[in-house]
N, C-alpha and C positions, 0 to 999 in steps of 0.2 A: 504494500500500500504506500501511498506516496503522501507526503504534505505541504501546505503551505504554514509557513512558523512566520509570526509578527513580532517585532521587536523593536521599541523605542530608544532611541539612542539621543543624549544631550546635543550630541552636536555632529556634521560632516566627519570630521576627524574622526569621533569616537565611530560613529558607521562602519565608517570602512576598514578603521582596526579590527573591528569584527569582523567585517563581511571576508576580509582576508585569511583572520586567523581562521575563518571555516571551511573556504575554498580550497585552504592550502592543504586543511588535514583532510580532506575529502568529507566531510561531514554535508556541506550542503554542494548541488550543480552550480546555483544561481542566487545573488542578493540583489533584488534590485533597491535603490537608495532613493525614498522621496523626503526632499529638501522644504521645509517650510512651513509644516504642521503645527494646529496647536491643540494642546492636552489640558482639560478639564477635569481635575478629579480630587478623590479625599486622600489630605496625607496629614496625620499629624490632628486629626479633630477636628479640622477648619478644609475649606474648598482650597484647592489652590488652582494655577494654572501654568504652564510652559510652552515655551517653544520649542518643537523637539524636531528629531528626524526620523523616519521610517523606516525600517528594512524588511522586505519583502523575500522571505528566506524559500528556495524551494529542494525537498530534500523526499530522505522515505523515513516512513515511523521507525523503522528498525534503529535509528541514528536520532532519534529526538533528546534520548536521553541525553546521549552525548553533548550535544549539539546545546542542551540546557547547561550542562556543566560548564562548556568551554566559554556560554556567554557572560556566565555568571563569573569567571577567571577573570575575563579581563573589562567586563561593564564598570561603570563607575558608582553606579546608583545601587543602595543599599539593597532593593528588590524592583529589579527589572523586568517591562512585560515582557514575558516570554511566553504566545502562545501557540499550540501547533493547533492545524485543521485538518482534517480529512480531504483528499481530493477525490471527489466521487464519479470526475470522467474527464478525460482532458484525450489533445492529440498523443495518439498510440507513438507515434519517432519523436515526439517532445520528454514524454514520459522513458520512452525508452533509451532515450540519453539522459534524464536523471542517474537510473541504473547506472548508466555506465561514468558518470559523472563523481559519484559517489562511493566508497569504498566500502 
């Protein structure tokens, strides 16, 4: 099975420290980076809010674990989102270089 993993990152820089450190161990094919977001939510008892950056992780569940561990090594943020999805159909040679994308 395959997924997509969402992950909020402070800033470009932090992104793509990530997106690399994943690419490189084989954990995920693909991150794409969206620049310019902003985050509405509860930290600390009170609402807050940020501008953050997006990474659009695509990988397979067998590797999410991982792929949790290694964001959490090098994220900055005490508890960082890290969620995976389900991919319940996508193109068959997009998916099939996931696989081979991945270790």
């Amino acid at each position: 099975m395959h997924v997509v993993i969402l992950v909020t990152a402070k800033d470009k820089k932090e992104a793509h420290k990530i997106a690399n450190k994943l690419v490189a161990g084989k954990l995920i094919a693909c991150a794409n980076i969206i620049n310019g977001i902003e985050s509405v939510f509860w930290w600390d008892g009170k609402i807050d809010n940020a501008k953050e950056v997006l990474l659009v992780l695509k990988s397979r569940k067998s590797l999410v674990s991982k792929i949790i561990k290694t964001v959490k090594l090098v994220h900055s943020y005490s508890v960082p989102e890290i969620i995976a999805l389900p991919i319940i159909a996508g193109n068959k040679d997009y998916l099939k270089w996931i696989d081979g994308s991945t270790g």
